[in-house]
N, C-alpha and C positions, 0 to 999 in steps of 0.2 A: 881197839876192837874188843878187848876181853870188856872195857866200860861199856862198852855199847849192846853187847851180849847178854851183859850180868843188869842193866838197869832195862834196857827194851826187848828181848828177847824174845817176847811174842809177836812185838812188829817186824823184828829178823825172820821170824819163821813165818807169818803170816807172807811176806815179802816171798819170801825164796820158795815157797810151795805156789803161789799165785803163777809165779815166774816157770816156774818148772811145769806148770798144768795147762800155761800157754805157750812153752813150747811145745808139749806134748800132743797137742790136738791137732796143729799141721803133722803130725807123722804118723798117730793113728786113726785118724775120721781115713784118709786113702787108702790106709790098708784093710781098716774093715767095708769100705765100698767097695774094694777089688774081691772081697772075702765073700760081699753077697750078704753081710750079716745087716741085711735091711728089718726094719720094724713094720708088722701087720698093725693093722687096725680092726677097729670091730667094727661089726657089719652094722649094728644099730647102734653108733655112738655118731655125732656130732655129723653133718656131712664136710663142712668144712675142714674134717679130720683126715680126709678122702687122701689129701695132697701130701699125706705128711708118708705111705705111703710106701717102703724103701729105702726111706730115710736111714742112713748107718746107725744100728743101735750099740749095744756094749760100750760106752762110750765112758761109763764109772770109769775105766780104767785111766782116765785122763787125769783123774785127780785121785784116784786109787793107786797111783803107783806112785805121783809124788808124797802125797802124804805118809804113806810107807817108807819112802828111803828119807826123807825127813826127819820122822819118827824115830826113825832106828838108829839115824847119826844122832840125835840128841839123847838117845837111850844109855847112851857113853855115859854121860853124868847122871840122865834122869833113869837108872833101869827100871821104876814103877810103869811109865809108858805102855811098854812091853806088853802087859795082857790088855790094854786098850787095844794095842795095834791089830792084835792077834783076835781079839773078838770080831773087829773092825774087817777083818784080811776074810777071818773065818766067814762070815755073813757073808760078805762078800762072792766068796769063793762058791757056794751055797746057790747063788744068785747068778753067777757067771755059769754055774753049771745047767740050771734054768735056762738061760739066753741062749744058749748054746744049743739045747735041745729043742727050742722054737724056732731056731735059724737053719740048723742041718736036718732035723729031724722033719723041720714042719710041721711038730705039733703045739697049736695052738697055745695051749696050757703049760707045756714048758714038764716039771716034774712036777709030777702027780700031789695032791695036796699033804696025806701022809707021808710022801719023802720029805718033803720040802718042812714042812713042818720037825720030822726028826731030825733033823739038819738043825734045824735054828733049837731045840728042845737041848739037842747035844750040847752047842755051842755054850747054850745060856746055862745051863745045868754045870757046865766046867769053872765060867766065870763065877756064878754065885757060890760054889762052894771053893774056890782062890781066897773070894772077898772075903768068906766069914773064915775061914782056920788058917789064910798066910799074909792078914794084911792088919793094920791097926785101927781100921773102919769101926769094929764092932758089930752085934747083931740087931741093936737098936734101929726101929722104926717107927720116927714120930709121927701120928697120924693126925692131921686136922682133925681140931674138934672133939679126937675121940682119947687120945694120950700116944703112953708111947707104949709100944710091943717089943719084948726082949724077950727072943724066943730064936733058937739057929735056926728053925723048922722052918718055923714064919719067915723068917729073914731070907732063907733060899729062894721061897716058893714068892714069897713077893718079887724079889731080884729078877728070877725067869718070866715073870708076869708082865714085868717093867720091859724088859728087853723085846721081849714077844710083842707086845702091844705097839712099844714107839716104832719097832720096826715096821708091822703092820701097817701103822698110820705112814710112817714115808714111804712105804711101797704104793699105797694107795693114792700120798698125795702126786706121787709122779703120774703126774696124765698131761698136764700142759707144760707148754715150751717155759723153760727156767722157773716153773713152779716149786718142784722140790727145792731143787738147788737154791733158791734164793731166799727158803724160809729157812732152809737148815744153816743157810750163811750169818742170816741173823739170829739166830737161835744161839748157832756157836760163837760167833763175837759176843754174846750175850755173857755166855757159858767164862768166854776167857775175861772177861768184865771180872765177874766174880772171882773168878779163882788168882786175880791177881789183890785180892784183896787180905791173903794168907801167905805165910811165905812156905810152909807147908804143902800148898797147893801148887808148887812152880810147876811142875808135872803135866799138869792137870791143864793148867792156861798154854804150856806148852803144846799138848795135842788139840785142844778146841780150836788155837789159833792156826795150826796146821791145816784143818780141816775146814775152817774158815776160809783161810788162803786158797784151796783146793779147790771150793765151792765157789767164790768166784772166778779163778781162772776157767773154770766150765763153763761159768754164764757165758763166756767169750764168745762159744760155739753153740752154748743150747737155748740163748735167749733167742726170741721169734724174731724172725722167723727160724728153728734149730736147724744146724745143720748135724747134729747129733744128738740122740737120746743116752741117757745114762743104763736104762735096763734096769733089770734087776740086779742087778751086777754091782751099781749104783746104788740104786735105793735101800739097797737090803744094808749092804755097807755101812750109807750112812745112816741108817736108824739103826746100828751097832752102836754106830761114833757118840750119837747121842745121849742114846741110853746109857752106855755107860760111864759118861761125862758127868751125867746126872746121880748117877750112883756112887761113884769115885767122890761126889761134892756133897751126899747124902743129903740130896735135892729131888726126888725122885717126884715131887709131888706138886713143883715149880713146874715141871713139864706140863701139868694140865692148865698153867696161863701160858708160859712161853713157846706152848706146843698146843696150843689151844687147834690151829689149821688142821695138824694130822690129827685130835682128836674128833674133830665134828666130820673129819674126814672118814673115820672109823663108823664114827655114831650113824655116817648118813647110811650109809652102806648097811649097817647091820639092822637100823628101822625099814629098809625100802624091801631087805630080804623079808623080815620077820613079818612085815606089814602085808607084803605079796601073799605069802605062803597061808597068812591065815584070811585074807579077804580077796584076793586075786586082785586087787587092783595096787596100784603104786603110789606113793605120796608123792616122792621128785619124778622131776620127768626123765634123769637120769642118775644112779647113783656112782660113784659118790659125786659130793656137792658141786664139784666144780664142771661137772660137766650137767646139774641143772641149770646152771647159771648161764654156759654157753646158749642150753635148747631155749631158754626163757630171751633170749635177745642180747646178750653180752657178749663184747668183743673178747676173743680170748686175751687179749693183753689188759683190756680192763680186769678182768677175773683174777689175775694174775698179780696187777697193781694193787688192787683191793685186798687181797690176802697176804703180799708183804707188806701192807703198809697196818692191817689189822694186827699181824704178828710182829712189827714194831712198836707199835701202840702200849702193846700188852710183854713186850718185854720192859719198856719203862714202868708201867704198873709193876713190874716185878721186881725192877731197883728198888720203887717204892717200898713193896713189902717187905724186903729183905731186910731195907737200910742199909744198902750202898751208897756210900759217900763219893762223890768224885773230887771235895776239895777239902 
């Protein structure tokens, strides 16, 4: 067992957090249907979207609580983990507090965008100054094209930037059934690719493959047709996981191929606003993108297939770049 630990240990974790997120989902999708913690829909999105409707949300918890207790038993050896989890819990927490206030409160929007935002501002603001004065990272940030920046300033304020943003994008890419979940699945097996290619990074492929694991045991229950959504609760979570996978591996900037989905997920969203506001009319017919692709004639499970299979694409382009070897 200890050979099998010490040579495959991400397939162990990957394995046992899978295992634990499909036990998980028969025990709480019925108690949040009993709880009422159903998902709204918006009134001008999709009509197809009509059915989904009541649908039990909060459902991050399904892979939110394995990947935690996971985590925290391999923390024994790995204690670097630890502020991964804890950004990961933190976001999380954040987001669950959101779902909560759309489900009992019935409002809509969940916490107000200024809370929510100092919530994640808090969260990211603690991690970035961990990274630069108790960890061996450094404050070096190499920038394509331009060099590199060694500066603590720069190095926080990029750090918070990175967190804010990835989360953003998976908050926004959650709109269809095993859309989030299935790009951050391959994101993060992407993530533990790499990090198994250091032995410095065991940590590191430790928790992406967790998270990995996590994210498919969800798909179990949220591929379409879902019988559970992740939330905010979910999403915000995993765009913690990521981000800071990505920072931990001072890869921050691999995110914009291997996260290419939640970026044009961001990008659609922030041209259909900016485009509105100064012309009154819209460019997509919904943003963000994935739901102009439904109004345009695509079946949501194409939409779906096409975006994990673009964001596999473009994680092999990003072997390429790196030059990861597999033999």
């Amino acid at each position: 067992m200890n050979t099998l630990l010490t040579g495959s240990v991400q397939v162990v974790v990957f394995v046992i957090t899978f295992i634990l997120a499909v036990i998980a989902g028969p025990i709480l999708i019925p108690i949040l249907t009993r709880l009422k913690f159903g998902q709204t829909v918006r009134d001008d999105g999709p009509k197809t979207h009509y059915k989904k409707m009541g649908t039990p949300t909060i459902g991050g918890l399904i892979f939110l609580i394995p990947i935690t207790l996971v985590s925290l038993y391999f923390s024994i050896s790995y204690p670097k983990i630890l502020p991964m989890v804890l950004v990961t819990l933190g976001f999380g927490l954040i987001g669950l507090i959101d779902d909560l206030i759309k489900v009992i409160k019935k409002r809509k929007d969940g916490l107000y965008p200024k809370q929510k935002m100092f919530g994640l501002l808090l969260i990211s603001t603690g991690f970035a100054f961990y990274t630069a004065y108790f960890t061996d990272l450094g404050v070096d940030v190499a920038i394509p094209f331009i060099g590199t920046v060694n500066s603590v300033v720069f190095f926080i304020l990029f750090t918070i930037f990175v967190l804010i943003a990835t989360t953003n994008g998976v908050n926004l890419t959650d709109g269809l059934d095993g859309l989030a979940a299935g790009v951050t699945l391959i994101v993060m097996v992407f993530f533990t690719v790499v990090a198994m290619t250091r032995a410095e990074w065991d940590y590191i492929k430790i928790f992406a493959a967790s998270v990995s694991g996590g994210c498919l045991g969800f798909l179990v229950f949220n591929i379409y047709p879902a019988r559970v959504f992740m939330g905010d609760s979910g999403s915000l979570a995993l765009g913690g996981a990521v981000a800071t996978t990505a920072i931990m591996l001072k890869m921050p900037f691999i995110l914009l191929v291997v996260g290419a989905v939640y970026v044009v997920e961001v990008l659609s969203d922030i041209i259909q606003v900016a485009y509105f506001k100064t012309t009154g009319r819209r460019i997509f017919k919904m943003a963000p993108i994935h739901h102009h692709f439904e109004l345009s004639g695509w079946k949501e499970t194409k939409v779906v297939a096409v975006f994990w299979t673009a964001t596999l694409i473009l994680c092999v382009i990003a072997f390429l770049l790196l030059g990861v070897r597999f033999v």
